[in-house]
C-alpha positions in Angstrom: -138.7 35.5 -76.1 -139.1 37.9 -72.8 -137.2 38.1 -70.2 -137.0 34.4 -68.4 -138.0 35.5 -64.7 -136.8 32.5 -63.2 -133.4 32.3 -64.2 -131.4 29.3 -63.8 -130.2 29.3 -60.2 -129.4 25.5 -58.3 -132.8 26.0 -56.7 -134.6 26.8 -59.9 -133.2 23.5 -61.6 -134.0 21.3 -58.9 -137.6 22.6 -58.9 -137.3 22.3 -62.7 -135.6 18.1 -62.4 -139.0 17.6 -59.9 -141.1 17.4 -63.3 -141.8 14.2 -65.1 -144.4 13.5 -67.8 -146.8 12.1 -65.3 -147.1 14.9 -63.2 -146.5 17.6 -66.0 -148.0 16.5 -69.0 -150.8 13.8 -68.3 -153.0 15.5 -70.2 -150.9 13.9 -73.3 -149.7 10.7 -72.5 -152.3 9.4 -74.1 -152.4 10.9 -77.4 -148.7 9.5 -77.2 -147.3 6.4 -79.3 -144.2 4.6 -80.2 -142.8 5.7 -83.7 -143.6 9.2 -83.3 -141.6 12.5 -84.1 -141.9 14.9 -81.0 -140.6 18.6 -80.4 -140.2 19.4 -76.9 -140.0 23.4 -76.5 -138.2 25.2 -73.7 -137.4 22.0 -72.3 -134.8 23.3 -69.2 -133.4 20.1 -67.6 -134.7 17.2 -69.5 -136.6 15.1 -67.2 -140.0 15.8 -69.0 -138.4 15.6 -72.2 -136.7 12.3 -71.3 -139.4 10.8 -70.3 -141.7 11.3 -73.9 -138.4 9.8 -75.3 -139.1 6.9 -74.0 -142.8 7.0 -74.9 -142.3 7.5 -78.7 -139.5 5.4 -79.1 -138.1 4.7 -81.6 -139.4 7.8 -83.0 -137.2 11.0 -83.0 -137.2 13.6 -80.2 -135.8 16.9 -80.4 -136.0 19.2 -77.7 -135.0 23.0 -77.7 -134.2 25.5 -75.2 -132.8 29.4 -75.4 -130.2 28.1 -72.8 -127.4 26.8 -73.7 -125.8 25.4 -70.1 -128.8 23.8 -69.2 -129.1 21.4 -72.7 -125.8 20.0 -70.6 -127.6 19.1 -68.2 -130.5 17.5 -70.2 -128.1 15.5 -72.4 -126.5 14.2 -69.2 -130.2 13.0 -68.3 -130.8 11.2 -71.6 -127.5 9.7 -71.5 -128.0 8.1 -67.6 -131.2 6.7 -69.0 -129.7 5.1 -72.4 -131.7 7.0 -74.3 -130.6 7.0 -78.3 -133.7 8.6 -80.0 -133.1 12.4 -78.4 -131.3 15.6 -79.8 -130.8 19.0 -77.6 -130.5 22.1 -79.4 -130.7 25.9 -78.8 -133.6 27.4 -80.4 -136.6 29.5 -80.0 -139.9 29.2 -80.1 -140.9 32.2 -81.8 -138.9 31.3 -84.8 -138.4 27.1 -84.7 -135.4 25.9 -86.9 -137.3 23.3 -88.7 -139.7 23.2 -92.2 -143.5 22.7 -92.0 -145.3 20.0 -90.9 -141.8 18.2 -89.3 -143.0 16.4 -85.7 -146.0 14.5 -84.9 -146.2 16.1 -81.8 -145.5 19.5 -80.6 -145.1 19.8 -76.5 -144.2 23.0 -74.7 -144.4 22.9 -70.6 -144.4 26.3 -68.7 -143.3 28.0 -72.1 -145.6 30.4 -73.1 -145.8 32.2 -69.9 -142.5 33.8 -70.6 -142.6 35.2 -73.7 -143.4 37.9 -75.4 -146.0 36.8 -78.1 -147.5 33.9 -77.0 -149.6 33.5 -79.9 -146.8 33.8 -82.6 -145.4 31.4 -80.5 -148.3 28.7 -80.8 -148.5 29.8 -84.6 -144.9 28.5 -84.7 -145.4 25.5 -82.8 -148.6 25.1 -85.4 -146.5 25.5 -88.2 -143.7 22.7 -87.6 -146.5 20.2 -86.4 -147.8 18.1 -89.4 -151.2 17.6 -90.3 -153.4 15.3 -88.2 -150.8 16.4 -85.7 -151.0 17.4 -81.8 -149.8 20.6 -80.2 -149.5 20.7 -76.4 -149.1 23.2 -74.3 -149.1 23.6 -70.2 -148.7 27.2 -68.0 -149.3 27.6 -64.6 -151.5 30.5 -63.8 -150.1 32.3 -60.7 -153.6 34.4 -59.8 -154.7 30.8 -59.3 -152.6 29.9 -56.7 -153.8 29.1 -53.1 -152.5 28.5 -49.8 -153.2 28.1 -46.5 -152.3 29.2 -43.8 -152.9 32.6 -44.8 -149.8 34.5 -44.8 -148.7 37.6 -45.7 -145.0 37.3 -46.4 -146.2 34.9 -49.2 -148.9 37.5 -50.7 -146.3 39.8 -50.9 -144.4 37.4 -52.7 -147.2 36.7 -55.2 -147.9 40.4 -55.7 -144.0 41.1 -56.6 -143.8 37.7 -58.8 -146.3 38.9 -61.0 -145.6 42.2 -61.4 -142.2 41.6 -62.2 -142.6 38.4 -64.8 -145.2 41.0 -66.6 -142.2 44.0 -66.3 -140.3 41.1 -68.2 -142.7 41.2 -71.1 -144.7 37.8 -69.7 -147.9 36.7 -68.5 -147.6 34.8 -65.0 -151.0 34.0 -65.1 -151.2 32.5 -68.5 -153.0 29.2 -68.2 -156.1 31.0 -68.2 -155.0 32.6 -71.5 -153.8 29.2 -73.5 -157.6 28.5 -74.8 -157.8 32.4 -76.4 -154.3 32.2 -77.3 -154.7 28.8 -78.9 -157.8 30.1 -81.2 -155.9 33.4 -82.2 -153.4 31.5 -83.5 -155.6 29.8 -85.8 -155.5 26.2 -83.8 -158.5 23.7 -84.6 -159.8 20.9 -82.2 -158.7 22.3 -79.3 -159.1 20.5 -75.9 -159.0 22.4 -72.9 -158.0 20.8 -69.3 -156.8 22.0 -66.0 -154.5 20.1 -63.1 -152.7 20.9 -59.7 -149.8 20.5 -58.2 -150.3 20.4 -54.4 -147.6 20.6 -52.3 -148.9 19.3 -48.6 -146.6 16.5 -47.0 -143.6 17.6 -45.1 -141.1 16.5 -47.6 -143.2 18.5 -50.1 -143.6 21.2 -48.0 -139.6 21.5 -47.3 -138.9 21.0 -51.1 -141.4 23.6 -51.9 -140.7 26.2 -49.4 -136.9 26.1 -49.7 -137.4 26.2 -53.4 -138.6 29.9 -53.1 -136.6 31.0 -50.3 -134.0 30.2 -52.1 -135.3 31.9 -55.4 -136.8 34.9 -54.0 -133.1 35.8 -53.1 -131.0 34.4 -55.8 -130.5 36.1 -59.2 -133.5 36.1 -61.3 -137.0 36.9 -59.9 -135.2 38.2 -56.6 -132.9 40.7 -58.1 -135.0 41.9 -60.6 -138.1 42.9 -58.8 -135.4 44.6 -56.6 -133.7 46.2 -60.1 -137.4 47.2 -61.2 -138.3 49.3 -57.6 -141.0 46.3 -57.1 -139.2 45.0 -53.6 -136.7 45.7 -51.7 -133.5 44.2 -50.3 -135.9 43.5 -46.5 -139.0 42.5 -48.7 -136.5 39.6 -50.2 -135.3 38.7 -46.6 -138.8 38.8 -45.4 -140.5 37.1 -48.0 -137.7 34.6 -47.7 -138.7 33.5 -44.0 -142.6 33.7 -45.0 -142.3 30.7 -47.0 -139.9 29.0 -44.4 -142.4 29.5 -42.0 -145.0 28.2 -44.3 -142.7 25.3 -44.9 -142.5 24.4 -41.3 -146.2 24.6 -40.4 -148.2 21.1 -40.2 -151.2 22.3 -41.6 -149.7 23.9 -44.7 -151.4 23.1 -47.9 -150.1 25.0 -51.3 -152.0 24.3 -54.7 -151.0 25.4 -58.2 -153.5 25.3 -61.1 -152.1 24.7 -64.6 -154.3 25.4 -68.0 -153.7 22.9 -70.7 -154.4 22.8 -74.1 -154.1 19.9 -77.2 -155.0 20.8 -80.1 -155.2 18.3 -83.4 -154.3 19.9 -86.4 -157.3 19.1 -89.4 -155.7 16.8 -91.7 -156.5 13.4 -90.0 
């Protein structure tokens, strides 16, 4: 895996525990049924991975992630909702701890963004799927992204984002990428989707904005781009007040576009 940009400050993690399976992975719910085996990749807090749990039960969930402190977290989630069918477990997606054909269903949400081969990666996530399977995959793409009002502090901050996930061996703008990734990897029956987030409401607006001011100066993203010569100390400051001033404005609108892929392995 590359470098992950994000880190895992507070404010990274509460963005992260925002994400449920209805507003992260729609686009599978209803390939979804009780009974069956699921891998969740890079699954960070748990509230996705919870909530397939509960789909598929009582089939088994087991859901992977390169950080260890935050599977603490995600157990803590499964346990609050009585969950009994879910494992957490370090691991990583370019080389997946299991034997061929092992899971029904093989999810990964904002994974393949951050690492370095994206299409080993799906070739992994191929591999422990069984046949007649589904892989599923979602990543934002960041040159996608749209706001208004304009505002420079946050094109700034766009500009040093992506240069600086990419300096990490990424691709921020990789939902564009999933459908050629997908076919390089040797996936069949691939569907090909696209959703938003929008961020418009005050409360969404506040959660949003305070989200990235709080990142853009935290470790992670903020402290590297500054590491890499891509901002400085003031460009952090700055870019941190942009998106307060975003926050605050009554007409601000934010949209993020997200590529999505299944694909059902032949076998059916």
């Amino acid at each position: 895996m590359a470098v992950y940009t994000h880190g895992h400050h507070g404010a990274v993690l509460r963005s992260h525990r925002s994400r449920t399976a209805a507003n992260s992975a729609g686009y599978l719910l209803d390939r979804l049924t009780a009974g069956q085996s699921l891998l969740d990749v890079g699954c960070g807090p748990g509230t996705i991975t919870a909530d397939l749990a509960a789909l598929v039960a009582p089939g088994r969930v087991v859901a992977v992630d390169q950080a260890a402190d935050v599977l603490d977290d995600a157990r803590a989630v499964a346990a609050e909702r009585g969950l009994t069918n879910v494992e957490f477990r370090t691991g990583d997606v370019a080389a997946l701890d299991f034997p061929d054909g092992t899971f029904d269903v093989v999810h990964a949400h904002q994974v393949l963004q951050h690492v370095a081969d994206p299409v080993g990666a799906l070739r992994e996530m191929r591999r422990v799927c069984r046949p007649g399977g589904v892989i599923a995959a979602r990543d934002v793409d960041y040159a996608a992204m749209t706001w208004y009002p304009e505002n420079p502090g946050l094109d700034r901050w766009l500009a040093i984002y992506r240069r600086t996930a990419r300096h990490n061996g990424g691709e921020p703008d990789a939902g564009r990428r999933l459908l050629s990734w997908a076919r390089a990897a040797g996936c069949t029956g691939i569907t090909c989707t696209a959703s938003t987030w929008c961020f418009a409401t005050p409360d969404e607006r506040r959660f949003w904005s305070e989200t990235w001011a709080e990142r853009i100066m935290a470790p992670g993203i903020g402290d590297a781009a500054v590491a890499y010569g891509y901002a400085t100390e003031a460009d952090r400051a700055a870019i941190a007040a942009a998106w307060r001033d975003w926050g605050a404005n009554e007409d601000g609108w934010f949209a993020i576009t997200h590529g999505e892929i299944l694909s059902r392995l032949s076998g059916d």
